[in-house]
C-alpha positions, 0 to 999 in steps of 0.5 A: 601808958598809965602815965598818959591815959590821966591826961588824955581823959580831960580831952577825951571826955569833951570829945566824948560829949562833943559826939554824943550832943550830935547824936542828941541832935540828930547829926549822927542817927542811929545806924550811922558810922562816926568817922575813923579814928584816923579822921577825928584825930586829924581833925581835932589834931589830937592823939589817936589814943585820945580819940579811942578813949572818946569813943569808949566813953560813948560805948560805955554809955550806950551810944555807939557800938564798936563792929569789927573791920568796920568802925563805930555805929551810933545805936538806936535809943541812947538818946530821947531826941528832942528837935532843936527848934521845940522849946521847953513848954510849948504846950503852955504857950500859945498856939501862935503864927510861929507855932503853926508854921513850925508844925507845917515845916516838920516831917512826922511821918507818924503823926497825922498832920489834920491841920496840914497846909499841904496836899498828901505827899503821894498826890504829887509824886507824878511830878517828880522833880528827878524825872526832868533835872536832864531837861532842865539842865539842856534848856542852858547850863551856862545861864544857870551859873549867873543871876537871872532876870529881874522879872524872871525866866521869860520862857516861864513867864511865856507859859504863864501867859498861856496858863492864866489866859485858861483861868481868863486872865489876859497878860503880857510877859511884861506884866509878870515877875517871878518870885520866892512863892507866893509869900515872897510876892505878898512881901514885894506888895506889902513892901510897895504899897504900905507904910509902917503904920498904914491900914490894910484889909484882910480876910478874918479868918485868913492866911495867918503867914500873911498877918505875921508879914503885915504885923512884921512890916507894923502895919494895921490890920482890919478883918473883913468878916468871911461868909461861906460865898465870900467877904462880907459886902456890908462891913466891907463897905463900912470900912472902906467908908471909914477907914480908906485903906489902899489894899484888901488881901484876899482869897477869892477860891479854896479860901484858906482855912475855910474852903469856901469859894466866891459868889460872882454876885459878890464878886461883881460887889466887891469890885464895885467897892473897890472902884468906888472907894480906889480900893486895890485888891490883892488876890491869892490863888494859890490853890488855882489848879485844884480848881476849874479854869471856869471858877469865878476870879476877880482878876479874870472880871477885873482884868488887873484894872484894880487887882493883882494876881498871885499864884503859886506852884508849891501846892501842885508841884511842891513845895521846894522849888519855892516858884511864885508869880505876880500879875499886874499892870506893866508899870506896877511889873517893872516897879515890883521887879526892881525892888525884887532885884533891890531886896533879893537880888533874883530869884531862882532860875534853876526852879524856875526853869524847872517849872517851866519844863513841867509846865510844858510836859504833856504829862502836866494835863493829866497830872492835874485831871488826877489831882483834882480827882483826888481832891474831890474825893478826899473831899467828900470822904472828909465831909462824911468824917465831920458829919458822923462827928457831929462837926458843923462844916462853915462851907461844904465845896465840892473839892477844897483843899480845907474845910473849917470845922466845929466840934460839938462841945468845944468853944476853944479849938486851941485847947482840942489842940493841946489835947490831942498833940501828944497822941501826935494828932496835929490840929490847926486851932482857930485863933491862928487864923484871925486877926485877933490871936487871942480871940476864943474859936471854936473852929479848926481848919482840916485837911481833907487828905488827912482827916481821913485817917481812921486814926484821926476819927477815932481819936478824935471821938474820944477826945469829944466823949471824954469831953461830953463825960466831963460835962455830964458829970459837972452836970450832977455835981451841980 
């Protein structure tokens, strides 16, 4: 025996720090059993005296621990866990598009996420996807074994019809294709209409994952300026008139990060623009159902004339079914479904299927009444939390999803971010929603379901004392 154990340690110790990287990554997680003995060793096709030494090695450090007749269990705190995906010195670089759309897909339940793009995840509980998988499986098991359509379900497309026909956007199912999300259909449009190189317009500030796919495709990016009651109209026509770009990227309700919603006065103005200068305007409604059906669209004035319509259902149902929409004309619907098919074969039917089940639940209607219950007031009690925070609001809506904020006393909202993320107080800084990254703002966008916390407002008031202590005291130094 004491001739073997020398040989069998080299081994040993590489399996030894083989398990312990897993459970630095979160592979294995505290309270975990490792596999048996019997299983590493036929794995690994090592001797199983081998593997015993491994996990004595383990015990030794104080990773697992041995419970008779039952195995090796990983403890809790042998490893400070550290995510794969955060890079050393993050706080030292920029808070960029990336950075923002890594914080929106972690889970940090201990963390109030006051920059969140989502609804609370008890907002949407009443839609559980668990509680209509069986109905989704009879609407036809043997065609969810194949690619579906390219332009999509067709029941689905169906009860769309029928769903923006409320919001007064008249369609046929021809006119509507199926997507990823709503970011998938940004990407189909982007892909269609422009060219590396070519000049597109967007909201400044605006929805940053689309300036990411705009600058990943090369093309240019001009801000129209955003007003509480929608774009700019003077520098609006100003770059129309200089510049003739093909597309304008908007967002006509629940303006993403500033809340604010379109005047019809300006509405009519913008389509105005747009026939005049044979603009096409790409309008995202995603947030579509925390809004009346009567709120003003572009699409339901414009008809698809000039516009095409995306929506989503991440926001209201969730985020993981990953089911989008495109309205536009018939043509533009066939074109846009077969470089779908071209670039992503087809999208998920299952979900979309899903969908369509929950679409036509009775339970639909009364899940959205909640919704926008709670919207609005989540809504107002964020408003009170801004004021009493001395915080100017850019626009004040009545249920919005966002409200876009400045803190007294802060010109860079990016360094408040920096502050603030290691008492795990997640801000969505200005700058990552503009077309000039590294322009200085002094603005946040805030999630009303989660500026609520107390949390939130107290850490908060004392970063912004800390702040004004600061001032005072450069003031007498001076």
């Amino acid at each position: 025996m004491t001739g073997r154990r020398p040989r069998a340690a080299p081994i040993a110790e590489s399996l030894a720090k083989l398990i312990g990287q897993q459970i630095a990554d979160g592979v294995y997680r505290p309270g975990d059993k490792l596999p048996s003995l019997r299983e590493l060793s036929q794995l690994h096709r090592y001797a199983k005296n081998t593997v015993v030494v491994a996990f004595e090695m383990l015990v030794a450090q104080g990773l697992v621990e041995p419970r008779r007749g039952s195995g090796f269990f990983v403890l809790d705190g042998g490893y400070t866990r550290k995510a794969a995906d955060e890079e050393p010195g993050q706080l030292s670089r920029a808070m960029d598009i990336v950075w923002l759309m890594r914080e929106q897909l972690k889970t940090q339940p201990d963390a109030v996420q006051a920059g969140d793009g989502f609804p609370p995840v008890e907002w949407l509980a009443d839609m559980r996807m668990d509680r209509y998988h069986q109905k989704v499986v009879r609407t036809g098991l043997g065609a969810l074994f194949r690619y579906g359509s390219r332009f999509g379900y067709a029941p689905l497309r169906e009860s769309l019809v029928r769903k923006l026909g409320d919001v007064g956007v008249n369609v046929a199912p021809s006119q509507l294709v199926l997507t990823h999300g709503a970011n998938e259909a940004m990407d189909l449009v982007i892909r269609y209409f422009v060219p590396p190189g070519g000049t597109v317009l967007v909201d400044n500030p605006g929805y940053y994952p689309l300036f990411g796919k705009l600058k990943l495709a090369g093309v240019r990016m001009l801000g129209v300026p955003r007003l509480a009651d929608g774009p700019d109209v003077a520098a609006l026509e100003a770059l129309l008139q200089r510049e003739k770009p093909r597309l304008f990227f908007t967002q006509s309700l629940a303006h993403n990060p500033t809340g604010s919603d379109i005047s019809l006065a300006k509405a009519y103005k913008v389509l105005q623009l747009a026939e005049r200068h044979n603009l096409t305007i790409v309008e995202n409604d995603a947030l579509a159902d925390f809004k009346p059906t009567s709120a003003v669209r572009l699409s339901a004035l414009d008809q698809l004339e000039r516009t095409i319509y995306i929506g989503s259902f991440s926001k209201s149902f969730s985020a993981a079914l990953r089911v989008g929409f495109i309205g536009c004309n018939a043509a533009l619907a066939s074109d846009l479904a077969d470089l779908k098919a071209l670039v992503h074969v087809s999208s998920s039917e299952y979900c979309e299927r899903m969908v369509d089940v929950m679409l036509r639940d009775g339970h639909y209607e009364r899940h959205l009444a909640r919704l926008r219950q709670r919207l609005e007031a989540a809504t107002g009690n964020a408003l009170q939390v801004l004021d009493s925070l001395g915080a100017q609001v850019f626009a004040r809506p009545s249920r919005s999803m966002y409200l876009w904020a400045a803190f007294p006393g802060v010109d860079d909202t990016l360094t408040l971010a920096a502050e603030l993320m290691p008492e795990k107080v997640i801000m969505a800084p200005g700058r990552v929603f503009s077309v000039d990254p590294t322009a200085v703002s002094p603005w946040s966008r805030c999630n009303v379901g989660a500026i609520g916390s107390p949390r939130f407002h107290a850490t908060l008031e004392a970063a912004l004392a800390r702040r004004w202590r600061g001032d005072e005291v450069a003031m007498m130094l001076r």
